[in-house]
C-alpha positions as CSV (number, residue, x, y, z in Angstrom):
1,X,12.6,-3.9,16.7
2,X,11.7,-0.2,18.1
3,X,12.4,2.8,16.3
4,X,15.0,5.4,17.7
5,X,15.5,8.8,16.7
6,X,18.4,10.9,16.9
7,X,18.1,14.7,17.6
8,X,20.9,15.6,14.8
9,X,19.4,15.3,11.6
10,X,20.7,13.1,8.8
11,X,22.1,15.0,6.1
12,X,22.4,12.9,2.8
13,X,23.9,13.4,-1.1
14,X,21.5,11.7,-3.3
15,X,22.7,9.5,-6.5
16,X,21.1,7.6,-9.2
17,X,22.5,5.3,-12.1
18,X,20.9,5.9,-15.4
19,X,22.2,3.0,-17.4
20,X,21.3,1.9,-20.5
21,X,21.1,-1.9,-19.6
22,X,18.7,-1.6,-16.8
23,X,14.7,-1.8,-17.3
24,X,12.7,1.1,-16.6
25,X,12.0,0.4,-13.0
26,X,15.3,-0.1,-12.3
27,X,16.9,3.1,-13.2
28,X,17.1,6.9,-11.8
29,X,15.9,9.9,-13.7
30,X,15.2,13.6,-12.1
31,X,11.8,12.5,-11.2
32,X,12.7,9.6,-9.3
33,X,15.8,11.4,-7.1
34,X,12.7,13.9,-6.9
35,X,10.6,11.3,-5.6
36,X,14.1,10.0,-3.3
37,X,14.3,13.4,-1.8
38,X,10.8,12.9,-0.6
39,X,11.4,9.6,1.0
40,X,14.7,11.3,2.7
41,X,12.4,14.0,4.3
42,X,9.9,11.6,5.5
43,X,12.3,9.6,6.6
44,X,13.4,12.5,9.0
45,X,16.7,13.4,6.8
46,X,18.2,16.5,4.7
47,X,19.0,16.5,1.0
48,X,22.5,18.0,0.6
49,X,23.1,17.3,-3.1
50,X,22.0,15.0,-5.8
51,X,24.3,13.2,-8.4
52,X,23.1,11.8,-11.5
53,X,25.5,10.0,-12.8
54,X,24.8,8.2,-17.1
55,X,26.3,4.7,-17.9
56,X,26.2,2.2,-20.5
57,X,26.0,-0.7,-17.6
58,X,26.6,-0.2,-13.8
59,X,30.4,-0.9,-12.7
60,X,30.5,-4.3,-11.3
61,X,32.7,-3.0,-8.6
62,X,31.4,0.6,-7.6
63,X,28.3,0.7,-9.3
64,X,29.2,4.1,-10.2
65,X,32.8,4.0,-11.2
66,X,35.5,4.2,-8.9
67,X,36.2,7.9,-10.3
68,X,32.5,9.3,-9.7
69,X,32.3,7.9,-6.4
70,X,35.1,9.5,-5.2
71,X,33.3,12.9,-6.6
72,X,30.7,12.2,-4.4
73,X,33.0,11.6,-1.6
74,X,34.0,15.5,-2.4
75,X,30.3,16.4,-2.6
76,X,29.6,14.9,0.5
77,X,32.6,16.5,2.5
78,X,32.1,20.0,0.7
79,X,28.6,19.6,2.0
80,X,29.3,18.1,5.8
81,X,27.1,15.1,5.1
82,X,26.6,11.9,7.4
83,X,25.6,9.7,4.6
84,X,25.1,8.9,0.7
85,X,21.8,7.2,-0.5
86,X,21.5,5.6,-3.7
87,X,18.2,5.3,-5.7
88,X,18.9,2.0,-7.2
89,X,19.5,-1.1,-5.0
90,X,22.9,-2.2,-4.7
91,X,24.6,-5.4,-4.1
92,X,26.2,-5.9,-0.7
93,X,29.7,-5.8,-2.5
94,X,28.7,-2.4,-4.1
95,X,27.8,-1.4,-0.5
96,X,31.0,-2.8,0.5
97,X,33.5,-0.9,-2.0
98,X,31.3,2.8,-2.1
99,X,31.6,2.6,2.1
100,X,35.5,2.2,1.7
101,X,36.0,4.6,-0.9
102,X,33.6,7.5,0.6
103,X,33.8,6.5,4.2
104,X,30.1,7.5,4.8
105,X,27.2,5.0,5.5
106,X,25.3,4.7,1.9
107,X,22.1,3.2,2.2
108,X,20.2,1.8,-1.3
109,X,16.1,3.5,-1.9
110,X,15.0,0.1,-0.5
111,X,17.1,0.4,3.3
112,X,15.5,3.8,2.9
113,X,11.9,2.7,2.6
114,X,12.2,0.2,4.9
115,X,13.5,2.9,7.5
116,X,10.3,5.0,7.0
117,X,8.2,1.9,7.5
118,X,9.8,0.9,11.0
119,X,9.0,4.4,12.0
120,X,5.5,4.4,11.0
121,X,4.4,0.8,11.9
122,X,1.8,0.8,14.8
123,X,-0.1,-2.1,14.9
124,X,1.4,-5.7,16.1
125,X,0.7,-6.7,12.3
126,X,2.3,-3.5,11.0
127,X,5.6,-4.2,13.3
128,X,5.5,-8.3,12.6
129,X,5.6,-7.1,8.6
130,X,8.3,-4.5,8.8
131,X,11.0,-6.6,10.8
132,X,10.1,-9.9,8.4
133,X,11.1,-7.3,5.5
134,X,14.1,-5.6,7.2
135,X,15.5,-9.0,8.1
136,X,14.9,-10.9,4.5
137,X,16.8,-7.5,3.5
138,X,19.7,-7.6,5.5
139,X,20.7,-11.1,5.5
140,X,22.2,-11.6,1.8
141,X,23.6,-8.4,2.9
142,X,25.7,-9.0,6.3
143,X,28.7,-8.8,4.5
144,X,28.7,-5.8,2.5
145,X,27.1,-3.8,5.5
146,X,30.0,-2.5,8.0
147,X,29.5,0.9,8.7
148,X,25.6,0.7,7.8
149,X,25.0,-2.0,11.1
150,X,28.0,-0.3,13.2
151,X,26.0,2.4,14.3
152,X,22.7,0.6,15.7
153,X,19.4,2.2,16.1
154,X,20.8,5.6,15.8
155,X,19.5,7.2,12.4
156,X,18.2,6.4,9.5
157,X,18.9,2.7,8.4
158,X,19.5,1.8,11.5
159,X,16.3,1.3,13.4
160,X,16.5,-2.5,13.3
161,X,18.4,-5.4,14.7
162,X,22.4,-4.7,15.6
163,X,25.6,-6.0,13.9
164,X,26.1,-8.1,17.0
165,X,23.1,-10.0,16.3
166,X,23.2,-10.1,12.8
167,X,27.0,-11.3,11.7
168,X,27.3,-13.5,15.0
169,X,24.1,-15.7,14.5
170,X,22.8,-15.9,10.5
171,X,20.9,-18.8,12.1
172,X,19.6,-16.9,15.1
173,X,18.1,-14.6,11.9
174,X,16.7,-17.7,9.8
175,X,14.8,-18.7,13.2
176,X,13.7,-15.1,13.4
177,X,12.2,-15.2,9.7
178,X,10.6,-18.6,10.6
179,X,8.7,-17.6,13.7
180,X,8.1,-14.2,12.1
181,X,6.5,-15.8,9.3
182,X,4.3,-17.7,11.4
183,X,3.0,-15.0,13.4
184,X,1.7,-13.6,10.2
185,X,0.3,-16.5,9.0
186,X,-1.4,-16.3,12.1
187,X,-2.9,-12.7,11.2
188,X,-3.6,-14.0,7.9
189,X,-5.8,-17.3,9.2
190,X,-7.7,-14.4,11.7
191,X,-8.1,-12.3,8.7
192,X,-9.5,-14.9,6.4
193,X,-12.0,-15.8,9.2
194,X,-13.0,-11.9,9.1
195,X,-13.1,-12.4,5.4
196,X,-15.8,-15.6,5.7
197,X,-17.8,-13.7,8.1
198,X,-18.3,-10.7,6.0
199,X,-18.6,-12.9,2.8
200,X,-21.0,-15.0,4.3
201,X,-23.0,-11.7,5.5
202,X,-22.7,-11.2,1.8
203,X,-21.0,-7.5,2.6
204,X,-19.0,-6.4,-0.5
205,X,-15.1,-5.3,-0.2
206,X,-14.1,-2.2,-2.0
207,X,-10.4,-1.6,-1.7
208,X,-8.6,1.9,-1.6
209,X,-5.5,1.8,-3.4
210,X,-3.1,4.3,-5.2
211,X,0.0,5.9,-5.0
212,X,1.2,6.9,-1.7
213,X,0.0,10.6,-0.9
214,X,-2.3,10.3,-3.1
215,X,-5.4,10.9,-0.5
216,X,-6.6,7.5,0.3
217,X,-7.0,8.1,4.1
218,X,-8.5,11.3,3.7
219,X,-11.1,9.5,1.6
220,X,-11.8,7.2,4.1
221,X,-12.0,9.7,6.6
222,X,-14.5,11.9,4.4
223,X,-16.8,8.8,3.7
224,X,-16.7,6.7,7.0
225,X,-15.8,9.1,9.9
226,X,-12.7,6.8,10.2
227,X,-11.0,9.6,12.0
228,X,-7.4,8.2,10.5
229,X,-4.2,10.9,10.9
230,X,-4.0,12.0,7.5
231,X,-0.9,14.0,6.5
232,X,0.6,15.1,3.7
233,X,4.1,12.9,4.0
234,X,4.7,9.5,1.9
235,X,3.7,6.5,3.6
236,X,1.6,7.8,6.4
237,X,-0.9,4.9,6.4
238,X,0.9,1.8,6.5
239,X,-1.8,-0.3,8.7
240,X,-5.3,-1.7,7.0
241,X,-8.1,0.4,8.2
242,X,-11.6,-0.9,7.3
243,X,-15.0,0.5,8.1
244,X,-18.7,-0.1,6.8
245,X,-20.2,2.1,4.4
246,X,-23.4,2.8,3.2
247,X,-23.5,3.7,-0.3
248,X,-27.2,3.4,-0.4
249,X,-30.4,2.1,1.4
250,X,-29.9,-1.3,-1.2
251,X,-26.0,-1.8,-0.9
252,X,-23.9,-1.1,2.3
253,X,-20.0,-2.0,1.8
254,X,-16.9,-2.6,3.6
255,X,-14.2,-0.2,2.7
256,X,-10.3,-0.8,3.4
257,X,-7.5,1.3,3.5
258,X,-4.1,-0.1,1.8
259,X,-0.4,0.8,2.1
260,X,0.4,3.3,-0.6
261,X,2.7,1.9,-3.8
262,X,5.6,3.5,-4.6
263,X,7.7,3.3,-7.7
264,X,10.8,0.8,-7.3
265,X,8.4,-0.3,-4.2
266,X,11.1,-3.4,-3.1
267,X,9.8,-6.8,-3.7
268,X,10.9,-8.5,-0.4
269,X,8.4,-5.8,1.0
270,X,5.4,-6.8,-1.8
271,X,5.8,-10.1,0.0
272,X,6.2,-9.1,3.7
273,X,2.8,-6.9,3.4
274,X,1.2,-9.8,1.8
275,X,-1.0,-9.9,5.0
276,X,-2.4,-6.4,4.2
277,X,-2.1,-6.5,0.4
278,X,-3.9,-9.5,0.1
279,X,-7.0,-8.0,1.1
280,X,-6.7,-6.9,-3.0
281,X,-7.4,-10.6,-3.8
282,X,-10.5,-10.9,-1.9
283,X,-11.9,-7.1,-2.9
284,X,-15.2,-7.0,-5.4
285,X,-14.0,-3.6,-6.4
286,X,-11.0,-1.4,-6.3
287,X,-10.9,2.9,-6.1
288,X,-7.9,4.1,-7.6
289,X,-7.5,6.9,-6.3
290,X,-4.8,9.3,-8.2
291,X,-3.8,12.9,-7.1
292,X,-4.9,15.0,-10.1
293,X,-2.2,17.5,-9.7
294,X,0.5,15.5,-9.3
295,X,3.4,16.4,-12.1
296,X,4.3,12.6,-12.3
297,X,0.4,11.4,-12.5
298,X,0.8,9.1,-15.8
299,X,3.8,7.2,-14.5
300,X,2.3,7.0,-10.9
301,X,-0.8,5.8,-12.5
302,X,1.5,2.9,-14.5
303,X,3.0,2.0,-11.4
304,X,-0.2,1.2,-9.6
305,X,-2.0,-0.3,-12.2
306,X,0.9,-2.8,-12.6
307,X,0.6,-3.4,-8.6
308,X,-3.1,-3.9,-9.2
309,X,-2.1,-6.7,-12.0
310,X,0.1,-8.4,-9.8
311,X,-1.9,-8.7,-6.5
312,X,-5.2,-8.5,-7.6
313,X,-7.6,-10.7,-8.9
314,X,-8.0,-10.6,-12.6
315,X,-10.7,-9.3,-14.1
316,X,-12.2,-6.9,-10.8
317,X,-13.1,-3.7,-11.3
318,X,-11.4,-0.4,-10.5
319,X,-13.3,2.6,-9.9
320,X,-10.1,5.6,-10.7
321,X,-11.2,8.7,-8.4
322,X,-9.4,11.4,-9.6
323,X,-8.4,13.4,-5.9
324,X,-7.9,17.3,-5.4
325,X,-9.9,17.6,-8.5
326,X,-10.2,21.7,-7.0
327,X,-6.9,22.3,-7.6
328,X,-6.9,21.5,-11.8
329,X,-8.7,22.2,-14.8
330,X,-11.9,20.2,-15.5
331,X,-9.8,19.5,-18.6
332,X,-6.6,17.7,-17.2
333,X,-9.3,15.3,-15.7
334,X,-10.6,12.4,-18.3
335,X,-14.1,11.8,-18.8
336,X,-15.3,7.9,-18.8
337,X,-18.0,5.5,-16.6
338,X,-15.1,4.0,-14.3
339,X,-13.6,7.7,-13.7
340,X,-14.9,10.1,-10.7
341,X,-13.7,13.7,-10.1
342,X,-13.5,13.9,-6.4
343,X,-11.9,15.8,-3.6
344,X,-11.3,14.2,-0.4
345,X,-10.4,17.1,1.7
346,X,-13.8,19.3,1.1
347,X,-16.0,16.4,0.4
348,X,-16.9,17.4,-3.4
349,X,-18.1,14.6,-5.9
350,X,-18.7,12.0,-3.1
351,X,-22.6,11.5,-4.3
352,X,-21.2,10.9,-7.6
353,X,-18.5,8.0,-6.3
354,X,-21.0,6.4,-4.1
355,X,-23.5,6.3,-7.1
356,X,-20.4,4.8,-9.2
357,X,-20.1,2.4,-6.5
358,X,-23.5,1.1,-6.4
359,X,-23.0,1.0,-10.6
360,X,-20.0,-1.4,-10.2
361,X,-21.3,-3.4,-7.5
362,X,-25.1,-3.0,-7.2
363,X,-26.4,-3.4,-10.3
364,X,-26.8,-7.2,-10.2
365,X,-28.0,-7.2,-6.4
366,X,-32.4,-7.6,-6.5
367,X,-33.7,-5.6,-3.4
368,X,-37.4,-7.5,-3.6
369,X,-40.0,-8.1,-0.6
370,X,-40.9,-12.1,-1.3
371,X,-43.7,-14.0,0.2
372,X,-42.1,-17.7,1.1
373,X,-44.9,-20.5,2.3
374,X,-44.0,-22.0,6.0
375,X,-42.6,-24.6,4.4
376,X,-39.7,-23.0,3.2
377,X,-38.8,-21.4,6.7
378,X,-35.0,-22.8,6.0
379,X,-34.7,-20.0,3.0
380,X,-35.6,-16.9,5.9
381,X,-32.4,-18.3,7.4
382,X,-30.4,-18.9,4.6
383,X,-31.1,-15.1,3.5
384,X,-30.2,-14.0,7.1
385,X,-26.6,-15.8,6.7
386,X,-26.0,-14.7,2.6
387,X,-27.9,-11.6,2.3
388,X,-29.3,-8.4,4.0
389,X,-32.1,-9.2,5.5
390,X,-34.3,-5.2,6.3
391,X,-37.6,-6.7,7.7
392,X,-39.2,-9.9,8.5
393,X,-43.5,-10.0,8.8
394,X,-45.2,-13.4,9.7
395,X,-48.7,-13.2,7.6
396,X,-51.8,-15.3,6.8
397,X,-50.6,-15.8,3.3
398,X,-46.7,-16.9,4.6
399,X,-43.4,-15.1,5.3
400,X,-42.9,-12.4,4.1
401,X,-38.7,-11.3,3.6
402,X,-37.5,-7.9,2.6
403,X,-34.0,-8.7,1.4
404,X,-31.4,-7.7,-1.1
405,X,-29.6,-10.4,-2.9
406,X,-27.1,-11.6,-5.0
407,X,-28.1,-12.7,-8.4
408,X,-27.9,-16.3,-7.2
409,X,-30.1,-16.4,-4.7
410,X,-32.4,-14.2,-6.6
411,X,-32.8,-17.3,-9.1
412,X,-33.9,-19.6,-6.7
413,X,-36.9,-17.2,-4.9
414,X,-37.7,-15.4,-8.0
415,X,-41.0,-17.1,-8.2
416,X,-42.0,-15.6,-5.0
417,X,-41.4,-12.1,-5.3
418,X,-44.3,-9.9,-4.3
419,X,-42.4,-6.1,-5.1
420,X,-39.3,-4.8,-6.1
421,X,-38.0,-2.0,-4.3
């Protein structure tokens, strides 16, 4: 499912439902049209006007009211747009009934995201995840869709699979899903063979995550040499990078970029990603790393650390790295063991992150030279395969290993340690 561009630019009205009924992350405000707006531009579009429109309880019909959609049909004309996108996701009769009585494409924040990701998708994985999501999108939606899958791979919310294919052959697109799904259950068995390996090398996994934007490339770039296209645009790094790091001459790590979160992120993509997100599950420590001058910081923060509930494992720890930490007061940043003021870009405060992350993860690892009799030369191999093995010396006395281990196997060569490093 290839992207297209068009050389016209899309030029779109944004709108948003405030109602009273709807939970927090389902409703518009300012900031989150803001934050629509962004996605619109990223997305290769133009912001022509935004509409916020207050209800007690979205019309079951229009969403918006029959009356208000049509001033957005005026807003739209006024303003010679080619399409209306909605920040809160509508049902494929909403679709339906705003199409007819605007007679512009309109497109939901999810259609939108899921644009921007079948732009940015490089790897095989990256493609595989973004056509399982645009498919398990449209489906439930064929119906409602007419002018949205008319106009095929033209702009945006339309780089994916035509209306030909989709209302001719539901089943064709049920088949899709399957095989789909298998492919990435494929990259997920390769993955967890990766993750045995490294596990069994006894190599800790320290995740990047954070709100999208909010630096983790650049990070990885400053600390690894990763050499990863880092630009200032939403969503630029939506394939897992992962690189080894040494934090110290005790503790070397693997680190792994993640897909940034959005607010509203859409679920059906949660679940699509799960091949890249998942690497959260199997991470011994999280960085968190939030843009310290961002305006919406404490809500992006929320929205994270809710994503961070949900997909990682409980109880790990998360490291928050407070980015472009140049561009605020000392002040606006707090002060706490799991908190680092860092900035990505120049390099600043990345002694004092790589000391946090021996803290978190080093501090029960034992880097000791033991002396093992021959008779134990079944231990030398067990601490090449499940720990880091620096030098091996065959003596008179016996064997002696300098290694760095895990508490575990600390306890059962403790008796034969000679020096701790």
């Amino acid at each position: 499912m290839e992207s297209t561009f068009e050389t016209v630019q899309e030029r779109a009205v944004l709108v948003g439902l405030n109602a009273d009924c709807f939970r927090q992350d389902q409703t518009a405000t300012d900031e989150t049209i803001e934050e629509l707006e962004a996605l619109l531009e990223t997305a290769g579009g133009f912001c022509t006007g935004k509409v916020l429109q207050n209800r007690h309880a979205p019309d079951p019909h229009s969403f918006i009211g029959e009356g208000k959609a049509l001033e957005v049909k005026m807003l739209a004309e006024a303003t010679q747009s080619t399409m209306v996108v909605f920040d809160n996701e509508l049902s494929p009769g909403n679709i339906r009934a705003l199409e007819e009585i605007i007679g512009l494409t309109v497109l939901d924040r999810s259609a939108l995201i899921l644009d921007i990701f079948a732009q940015r998708a490089k790897t095989k994985e990256g493609r595989l995840q973004v056509e399982l999501a645009q498919y398990k999108y449209l489906l439930p939606r064929l119906s409602g869709m007419g002018k949205s899958l008319s106009r095929q791979g033209g702009g945006i919310g339309t780089r994916g699979p035509g209306e030909t294919k989709l209302e001719s052959d539901r089943r064709h697109i049920r088949e899709r899903i399957a095989r789909l799904e298998q492919e990435l259950e494929q990259v997920r068995h390769v993955r967890g063979v990766q993750r045995e390996r490294r596990m069994k090398n006894s190599v800790p996994v320290v995740a990047i995550v954070g709100y999208t934007n909010a630096g983790k490339s650049t990070l990885l770039n400053q600390l690894t040499d990763a050499g990863i296209p880092a630009n200032n645009r939403l969503f630029d790094t939506l394939d897992t990078t992962s690189r080894q790091l040494t934090v110290s001459e005790n503790l070397d790590v693997i680190l792994t970029d993640t897909v940034g979160f959005v607010a509203k992120l859409p679920h059906h993509l949660v679940n699509a990603f799960h091949a890249t997100l998942e690497e959260l599950e199997y991470a011994d420590l999280l960085l968190h790393v939030i843009d310290s001058a961002d305006e919406n910081r404490e809500q992006h923060i929320a929205v994270v650390d809710k994503l961070i509930d949900q997909l990682a494992k409980p109880g790990i720890p998360v490291l928050r790295c407070y980015n472009k930490a140049d561009l605020v007061q000392k002040t606006d940043i707090p002060i706490g063991e799991d908190v680092v003021a860092i900035s990505a870009a120049t390099g600043a405060g990345m002694e004092q992150l790589l000391a946090a992350i021996e803290k978190a993860l080093g501090q029960s690892y034992h880097h000791v030279v033991v002396r093992l009799p021959y008779s134990m030369g079944g231990m030398v191999e067990t601490l090449h395969s499940s720990a880091q093995v620096k030098n091996v010396e065959y003596t008179a006395e016996g064997i002696e290993v300098e290694t760095v281990v895990d508490p575990i196997l600390f306890g059962r060569i403790r008796h034969y340690v000679i020096k701790e490093c």
